[in-house]
VOBA-1610 file (N, C-alpha, C; in pm, whole numbers, padded with zeros to 5 digits, always signed):
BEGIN
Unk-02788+00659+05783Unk-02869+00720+05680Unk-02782+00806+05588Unk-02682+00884+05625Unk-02597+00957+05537Unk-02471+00870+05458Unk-02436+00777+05558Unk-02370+00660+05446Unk-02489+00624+05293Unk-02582+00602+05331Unk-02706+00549+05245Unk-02705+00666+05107Unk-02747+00820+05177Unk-02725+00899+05079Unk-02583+00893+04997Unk-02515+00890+05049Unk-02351+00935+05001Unk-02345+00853+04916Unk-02384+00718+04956Unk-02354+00581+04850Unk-02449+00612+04717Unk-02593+00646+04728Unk-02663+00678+04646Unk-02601+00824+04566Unk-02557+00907+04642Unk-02505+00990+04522Unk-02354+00993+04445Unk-02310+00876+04534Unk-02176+00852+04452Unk-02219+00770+04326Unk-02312+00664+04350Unk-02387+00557+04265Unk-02445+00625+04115Unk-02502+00790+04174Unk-02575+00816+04027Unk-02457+00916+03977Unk-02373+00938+04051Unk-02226+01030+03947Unk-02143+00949+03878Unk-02122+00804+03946Unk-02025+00698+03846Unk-02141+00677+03706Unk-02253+00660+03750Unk-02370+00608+03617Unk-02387+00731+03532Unk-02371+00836+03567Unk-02395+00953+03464Unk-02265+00945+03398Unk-02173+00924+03466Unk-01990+00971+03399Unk-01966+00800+03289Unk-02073+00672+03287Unk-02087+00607+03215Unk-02115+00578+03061Unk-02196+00709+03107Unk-02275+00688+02953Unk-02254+00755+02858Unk-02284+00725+02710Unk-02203+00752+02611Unk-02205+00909+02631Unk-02103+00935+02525Unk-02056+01123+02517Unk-02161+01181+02449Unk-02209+01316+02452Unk-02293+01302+02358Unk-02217+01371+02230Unk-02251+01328+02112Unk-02209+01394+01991Unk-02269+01499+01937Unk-02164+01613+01974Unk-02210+01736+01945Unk-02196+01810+01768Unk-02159+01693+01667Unk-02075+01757+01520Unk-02239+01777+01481Unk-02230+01868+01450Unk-02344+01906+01324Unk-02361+01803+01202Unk-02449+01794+01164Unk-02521+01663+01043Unk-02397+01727+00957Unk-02395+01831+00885Unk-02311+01862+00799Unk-02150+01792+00826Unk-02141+01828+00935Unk-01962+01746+00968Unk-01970+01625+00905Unk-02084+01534+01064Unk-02070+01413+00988Unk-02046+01374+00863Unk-02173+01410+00756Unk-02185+01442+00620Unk-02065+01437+00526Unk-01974+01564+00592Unk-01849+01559+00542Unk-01713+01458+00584Unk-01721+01433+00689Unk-01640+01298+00777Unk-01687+01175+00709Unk-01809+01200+00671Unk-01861+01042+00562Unk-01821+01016+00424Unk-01825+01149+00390Unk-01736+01138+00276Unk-01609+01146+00251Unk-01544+01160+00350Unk-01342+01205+00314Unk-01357+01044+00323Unk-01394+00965+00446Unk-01327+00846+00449Unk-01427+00787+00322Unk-01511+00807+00254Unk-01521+00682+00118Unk-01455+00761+00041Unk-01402+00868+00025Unk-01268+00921-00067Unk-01131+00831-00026Unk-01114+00813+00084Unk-00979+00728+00139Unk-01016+00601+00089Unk-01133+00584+00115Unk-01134+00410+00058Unk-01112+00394-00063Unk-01174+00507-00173Unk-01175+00452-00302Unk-00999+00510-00328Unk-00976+00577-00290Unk-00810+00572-00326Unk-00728+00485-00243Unk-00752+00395-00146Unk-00701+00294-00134Unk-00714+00198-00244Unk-00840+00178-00296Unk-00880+00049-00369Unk-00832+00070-00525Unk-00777+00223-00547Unk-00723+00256-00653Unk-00595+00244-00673Unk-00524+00254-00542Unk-00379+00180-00537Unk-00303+00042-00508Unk-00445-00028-00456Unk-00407-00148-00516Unk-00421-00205-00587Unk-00514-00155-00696Unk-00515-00191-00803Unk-00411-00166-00893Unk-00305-00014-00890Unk-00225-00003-00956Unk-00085-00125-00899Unk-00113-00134-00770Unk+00014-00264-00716Unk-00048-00400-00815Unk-00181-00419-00792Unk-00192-00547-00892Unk-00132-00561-01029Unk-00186-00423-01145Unk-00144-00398-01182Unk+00021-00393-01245Unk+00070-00350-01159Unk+00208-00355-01142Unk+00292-00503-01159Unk+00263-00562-01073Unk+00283-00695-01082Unk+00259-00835-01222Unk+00104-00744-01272Unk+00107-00800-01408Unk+00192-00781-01538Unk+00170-00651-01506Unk+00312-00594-01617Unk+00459-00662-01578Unk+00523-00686-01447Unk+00649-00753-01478Unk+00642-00857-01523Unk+00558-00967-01497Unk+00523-01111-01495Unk+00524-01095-01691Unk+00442-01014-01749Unk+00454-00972-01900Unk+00565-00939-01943Unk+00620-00884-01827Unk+00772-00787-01938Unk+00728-00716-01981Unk+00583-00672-01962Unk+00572-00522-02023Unk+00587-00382-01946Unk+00654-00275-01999Unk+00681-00147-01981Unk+00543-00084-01984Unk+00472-00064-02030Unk+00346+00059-02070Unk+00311+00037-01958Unk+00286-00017-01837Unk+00225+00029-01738Unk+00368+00134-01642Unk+00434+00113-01673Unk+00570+00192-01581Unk+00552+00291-01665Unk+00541+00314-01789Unk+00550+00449-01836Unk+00450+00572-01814Unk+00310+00461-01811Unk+00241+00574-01747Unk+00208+00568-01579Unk+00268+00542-01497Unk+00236+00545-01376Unk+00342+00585-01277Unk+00504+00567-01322Unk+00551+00570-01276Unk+00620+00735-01278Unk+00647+00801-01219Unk+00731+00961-01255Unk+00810+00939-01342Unk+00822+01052-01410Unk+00953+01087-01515Unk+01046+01126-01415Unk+01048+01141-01262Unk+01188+01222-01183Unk+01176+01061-01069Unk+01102+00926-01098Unk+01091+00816-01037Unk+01264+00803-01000Unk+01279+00761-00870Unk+01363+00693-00829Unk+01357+00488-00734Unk+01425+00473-00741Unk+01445+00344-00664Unk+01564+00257-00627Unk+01552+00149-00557Unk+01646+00034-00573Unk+01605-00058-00562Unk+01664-00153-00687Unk+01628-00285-00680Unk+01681-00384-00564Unk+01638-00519-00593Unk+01650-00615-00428Unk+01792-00611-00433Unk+01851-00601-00484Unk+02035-00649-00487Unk+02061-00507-00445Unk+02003-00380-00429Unk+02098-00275-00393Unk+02108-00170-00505Unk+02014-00185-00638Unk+02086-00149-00755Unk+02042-00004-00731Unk+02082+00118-00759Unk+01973+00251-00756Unk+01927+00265-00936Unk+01794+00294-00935Unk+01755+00281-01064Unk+01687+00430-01089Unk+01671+00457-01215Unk+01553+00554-01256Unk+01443+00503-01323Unk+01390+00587-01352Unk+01255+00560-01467Unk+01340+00484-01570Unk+01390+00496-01653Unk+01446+00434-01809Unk+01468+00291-01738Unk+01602+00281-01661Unk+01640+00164-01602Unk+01588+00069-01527Unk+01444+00143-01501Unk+01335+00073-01432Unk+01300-00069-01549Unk+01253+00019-01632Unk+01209-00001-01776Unk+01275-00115-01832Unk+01391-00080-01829Unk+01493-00168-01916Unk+01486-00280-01823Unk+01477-00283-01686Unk+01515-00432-01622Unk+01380-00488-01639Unk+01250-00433-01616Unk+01117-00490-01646Unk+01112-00565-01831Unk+01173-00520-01888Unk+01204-00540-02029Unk+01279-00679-02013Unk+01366-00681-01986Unk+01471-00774-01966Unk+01467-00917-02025Unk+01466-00965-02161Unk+01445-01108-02230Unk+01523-01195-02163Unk+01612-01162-02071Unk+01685-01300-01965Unk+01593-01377-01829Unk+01466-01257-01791Unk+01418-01304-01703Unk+01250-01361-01788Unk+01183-01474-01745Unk+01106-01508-01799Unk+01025-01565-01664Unk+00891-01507-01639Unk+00829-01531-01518Unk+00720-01630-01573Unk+00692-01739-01457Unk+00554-01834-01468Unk+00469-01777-01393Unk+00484-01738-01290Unk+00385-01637-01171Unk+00446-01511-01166Unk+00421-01426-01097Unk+00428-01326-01042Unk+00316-01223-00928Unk+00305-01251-00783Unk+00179-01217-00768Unk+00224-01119-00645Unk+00160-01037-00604Unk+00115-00916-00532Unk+00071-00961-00386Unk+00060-00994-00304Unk-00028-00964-00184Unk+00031-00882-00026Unk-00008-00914+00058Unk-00002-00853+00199Unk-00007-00669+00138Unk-00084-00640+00065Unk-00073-00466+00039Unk-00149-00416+00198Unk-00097-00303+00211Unk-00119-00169+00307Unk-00097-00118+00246Unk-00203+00025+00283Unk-00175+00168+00190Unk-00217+00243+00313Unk-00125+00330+00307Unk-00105+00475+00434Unk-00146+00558+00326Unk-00215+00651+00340Unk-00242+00802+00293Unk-00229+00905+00362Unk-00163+01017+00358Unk-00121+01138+00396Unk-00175+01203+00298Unk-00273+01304+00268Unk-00346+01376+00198Unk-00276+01344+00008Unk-00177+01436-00004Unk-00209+01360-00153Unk-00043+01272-00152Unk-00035+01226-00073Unk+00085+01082-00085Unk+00028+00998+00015Unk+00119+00896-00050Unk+00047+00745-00051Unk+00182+00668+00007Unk+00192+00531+00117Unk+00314+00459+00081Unk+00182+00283+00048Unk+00242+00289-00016Unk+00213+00134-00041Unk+00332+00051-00050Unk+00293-00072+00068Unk+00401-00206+00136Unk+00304-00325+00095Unk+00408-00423+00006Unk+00381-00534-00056Unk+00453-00658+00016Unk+00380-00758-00083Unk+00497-00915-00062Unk+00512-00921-00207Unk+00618-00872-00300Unk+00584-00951-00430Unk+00676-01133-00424Unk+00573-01178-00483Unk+00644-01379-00484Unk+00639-01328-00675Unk+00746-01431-00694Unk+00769-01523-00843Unk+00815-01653-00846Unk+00803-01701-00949Unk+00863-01834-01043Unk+00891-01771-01131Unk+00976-01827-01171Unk+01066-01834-01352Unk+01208-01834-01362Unk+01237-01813-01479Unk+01390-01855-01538Unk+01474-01684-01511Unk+01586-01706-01479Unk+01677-01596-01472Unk+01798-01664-01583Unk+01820-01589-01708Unk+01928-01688-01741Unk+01928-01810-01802Unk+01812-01899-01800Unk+01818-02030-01819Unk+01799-02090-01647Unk+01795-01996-01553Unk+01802-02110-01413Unk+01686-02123-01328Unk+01648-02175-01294Unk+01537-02133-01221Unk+01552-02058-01103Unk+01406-02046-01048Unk+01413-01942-00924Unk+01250-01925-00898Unk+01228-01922-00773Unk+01137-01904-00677Unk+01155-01849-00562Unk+01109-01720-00550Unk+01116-01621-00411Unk+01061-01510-00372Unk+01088-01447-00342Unk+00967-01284-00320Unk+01035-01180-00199Unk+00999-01062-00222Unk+01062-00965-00214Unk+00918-00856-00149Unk+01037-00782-00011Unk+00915-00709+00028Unk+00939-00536-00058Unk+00821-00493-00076Unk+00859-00384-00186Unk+00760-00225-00080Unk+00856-00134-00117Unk+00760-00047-00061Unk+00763+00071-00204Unk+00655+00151-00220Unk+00609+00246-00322Unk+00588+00362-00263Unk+00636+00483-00327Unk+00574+00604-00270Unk+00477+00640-00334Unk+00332+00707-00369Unk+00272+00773-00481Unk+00218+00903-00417Unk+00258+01023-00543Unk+00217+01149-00539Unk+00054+01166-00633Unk-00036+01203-00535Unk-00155+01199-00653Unk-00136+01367-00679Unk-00142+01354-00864Unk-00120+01503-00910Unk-00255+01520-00939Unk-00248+01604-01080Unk-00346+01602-01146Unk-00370+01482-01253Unk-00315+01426-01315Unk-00327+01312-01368Unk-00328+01186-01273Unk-00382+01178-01179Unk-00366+01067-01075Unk-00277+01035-01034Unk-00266+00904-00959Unk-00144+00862-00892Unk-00046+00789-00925Unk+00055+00859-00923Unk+00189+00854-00997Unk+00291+00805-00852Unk+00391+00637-00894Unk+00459+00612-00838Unk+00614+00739-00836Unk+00657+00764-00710Unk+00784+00835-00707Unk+00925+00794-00651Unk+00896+00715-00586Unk+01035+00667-00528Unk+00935+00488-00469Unk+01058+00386-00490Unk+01052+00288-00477Unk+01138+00187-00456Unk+01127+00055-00328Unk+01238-00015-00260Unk+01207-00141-00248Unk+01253-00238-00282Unk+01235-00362-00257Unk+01395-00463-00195Unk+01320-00552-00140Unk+01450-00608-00080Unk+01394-00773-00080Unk+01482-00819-00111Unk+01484-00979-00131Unk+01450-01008+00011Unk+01346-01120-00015Unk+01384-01204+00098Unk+01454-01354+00144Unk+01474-01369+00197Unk+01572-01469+00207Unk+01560-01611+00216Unk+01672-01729+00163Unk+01538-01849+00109Unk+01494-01915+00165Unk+01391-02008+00155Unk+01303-02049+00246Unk+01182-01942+00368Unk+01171-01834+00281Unk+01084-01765+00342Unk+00927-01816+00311Unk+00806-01795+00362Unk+00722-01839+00327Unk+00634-01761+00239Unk+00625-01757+00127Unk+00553-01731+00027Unk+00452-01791-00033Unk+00296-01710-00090Unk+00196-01726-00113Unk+00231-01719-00274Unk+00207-01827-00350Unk+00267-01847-00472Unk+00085-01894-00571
//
């Protein structure tokens, strides 16, 4: 009979230690926990839009999106190793030797740390370097500081990848 009990009260301490926790946050927390993360979402969905973005402007050769997005104290290096600034950013996005048929953006992640950001890409292309052709893609990572004028790229890295990699073209 005391095996019987023992089993029965071991039986209703595993079933109580089962069941859910109870949640003790006040409506207000929640409330506020509901809103930071659709603040994280919509500044996720705001930085990949500036990576889309981004990507359209090289494929153009146009600068005006680097000028306003990128820092005036922007650093980087290009896939070959190059260290660049803002201007030289500019000037290679400029560049009348390179002439793109595609240029496209995908695999984005965005990490947020309150007001910085890293955003990790795949950028793929086609087009002429030179007169030669070329098809390949490069993994790129972005830092962004959100100021007061929004989010502004600050330091940035890309690195070739190597050929015959598989790319979404």
């Amino acid at each position: 009979m005391n095996k019987i009990a023992a089993l029965l009260i071991l039986g209703l301490a595993l079933s109580a230690m089962a069941q859910e926790p109870v949640d003790r946050r006040t409506p207000e927390v929640i409330k506020a926990e509901n809103e930071a993360a659709a603040r994280a979402e919509v500044e996720r969905e705001e930085i990949i839009n500036l990576e889309n973005e981004a990507a359209h402007a090289i494929q153009l050769n146009n600068s005006t999106f680097f000028r306003r997005v990128y820092s005036d104290d922007f650093t980087g290096t290009l896939s070959h190793g190059q260290p660049v600034n803002k201007t030289a950013f500019i000037a290679a996005v400029q560049s009348s030797d390179v002439k793109y048929d595609s240029f496209n953006v995908s695999d984005v992640t965005i990490r947020i740390y309150q007001e910085t950001a890293v955003a990790t890409c795949l950028w793929s292309a086609r087009g002429t370097f030179k007169g030669q052709r070329f098809d390949g893609g490069m993994r790129v990572i972005h830092v962004y500081i959100n100021g007061t004028r929004g989010w502004h790229v600050v330091a940035g890295q890309s690195t070739i990848l190597p050929p015959g990699a598989q790319l979404p073209l």
